[in-house]
C-alpha positions in Angstrom: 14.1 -3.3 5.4 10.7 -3.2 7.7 10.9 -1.9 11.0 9.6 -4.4 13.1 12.9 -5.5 15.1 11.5 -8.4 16.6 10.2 -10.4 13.5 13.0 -12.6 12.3 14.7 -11.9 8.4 13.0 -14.3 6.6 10.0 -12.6 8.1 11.3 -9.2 7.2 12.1 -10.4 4.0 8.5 -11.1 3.0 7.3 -8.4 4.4 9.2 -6.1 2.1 8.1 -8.3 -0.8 4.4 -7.6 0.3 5.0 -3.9 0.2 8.1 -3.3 -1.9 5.7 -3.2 -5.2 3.0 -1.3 -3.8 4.9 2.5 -4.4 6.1 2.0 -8.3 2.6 0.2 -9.2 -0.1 1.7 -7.6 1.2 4.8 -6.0 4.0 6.1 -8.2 2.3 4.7 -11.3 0.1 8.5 -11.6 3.3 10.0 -12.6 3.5 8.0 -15.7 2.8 9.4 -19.2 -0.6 8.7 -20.1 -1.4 7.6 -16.7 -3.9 10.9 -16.2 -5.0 10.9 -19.5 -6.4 6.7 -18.9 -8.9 8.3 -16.6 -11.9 9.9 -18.1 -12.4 12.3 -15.0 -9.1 13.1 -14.9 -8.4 13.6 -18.9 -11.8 16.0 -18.6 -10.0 18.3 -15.5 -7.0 18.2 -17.6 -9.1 19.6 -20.9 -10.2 22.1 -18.7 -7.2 23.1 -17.1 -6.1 21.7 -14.1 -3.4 21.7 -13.1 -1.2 18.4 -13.9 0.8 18.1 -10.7 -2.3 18.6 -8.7 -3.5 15.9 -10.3 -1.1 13.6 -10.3 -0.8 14.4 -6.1 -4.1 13.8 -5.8 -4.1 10.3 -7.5 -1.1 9.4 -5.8 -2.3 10.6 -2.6 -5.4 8.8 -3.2 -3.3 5.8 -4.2 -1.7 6.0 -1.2 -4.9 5.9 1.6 -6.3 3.1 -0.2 -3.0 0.9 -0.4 -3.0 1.9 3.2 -6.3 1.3 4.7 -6.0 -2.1 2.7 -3.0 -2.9 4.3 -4.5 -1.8 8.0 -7.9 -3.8 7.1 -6.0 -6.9 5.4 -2.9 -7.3 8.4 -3.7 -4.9 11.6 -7.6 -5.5 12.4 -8.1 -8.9 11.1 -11.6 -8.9 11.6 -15.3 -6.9 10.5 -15.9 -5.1 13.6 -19.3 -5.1 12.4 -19.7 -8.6 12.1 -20.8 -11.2 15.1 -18.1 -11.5 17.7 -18.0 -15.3 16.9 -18.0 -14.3 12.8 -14.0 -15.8 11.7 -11.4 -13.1 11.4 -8.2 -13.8 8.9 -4.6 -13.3 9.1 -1.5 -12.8 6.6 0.7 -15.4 6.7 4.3 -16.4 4.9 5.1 -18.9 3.1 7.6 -21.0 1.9 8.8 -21.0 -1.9 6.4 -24.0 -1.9 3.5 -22.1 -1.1 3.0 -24.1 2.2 2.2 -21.8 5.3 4.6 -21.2 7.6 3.6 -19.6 11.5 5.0 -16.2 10.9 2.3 -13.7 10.8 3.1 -10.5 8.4 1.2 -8.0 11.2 0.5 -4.7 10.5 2.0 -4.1 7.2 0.4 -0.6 7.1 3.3 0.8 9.3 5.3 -0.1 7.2 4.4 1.7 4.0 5.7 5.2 4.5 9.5 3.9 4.4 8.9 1.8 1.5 8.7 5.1 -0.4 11.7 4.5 -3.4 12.5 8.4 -3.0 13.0 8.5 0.5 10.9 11.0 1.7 8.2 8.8 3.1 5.5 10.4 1.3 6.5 13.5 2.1 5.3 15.2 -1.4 1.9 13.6 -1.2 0.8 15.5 1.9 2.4 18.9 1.1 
């Protein structure tokens, strides 16, 4: 479950529903059969050699900082810090089964992401 203590459970709940989908699709997904092979750059280093776990960290790894600065972007800054100070900023909110907004703000997901790691290790292998 997420680590923010002081959201309440239905608010934990969808937190992990944001990010519980994010390590088997976009991170994990590199270490598929065929998943190297799908991208011409890739299936060309691979042709010439490279090395297939090195590749497949490196995708990951790659999957990884975008799913995260996404995250950070979408639920932690809330705003372009290039844009006018009076320029609307946007939040991530629950909602209800119904699709109707609730007041619960899912904050800082980024944080988060780490943990949701199905192995355990929190990443561990991407930056090693």
């Amino acid at each position: 479950m997420s680590t923010h203590s002081t959201e309440d459970e239905n608010s934990g709940a969808a937190r992990d529903l944001v990010l519980r989908a994010i390590w088997p699709d976009m991170i994990d997904g590199w270490s598929e059969p065929g998943a190297l092979e799908a991208t011409p750059a890739a299936a060309r280093l691979l042709a010439a050699g490279a090395d297939r776990q090195d590749l497949t960290r490196l995708a990951r790894n790659a999957a990884y900082d975008a799913a995260f600065q996404l995250l950070y972007r979408l639920t932690a800054l809330g705003r372009d810090e290039d844009a006018p100070a009076d320029a609307p900023g946007w939040c991530l909110v629950e909602c209800t089964p119904e699709f109707e907004p609730t007041k619960r703000e899912l904050a800082s997901l980024h944080e988060d992401l780490l943990s949701m790691d199905p192995s355990g290790e929190e990443g561990e292998d991407l930056f090693t």
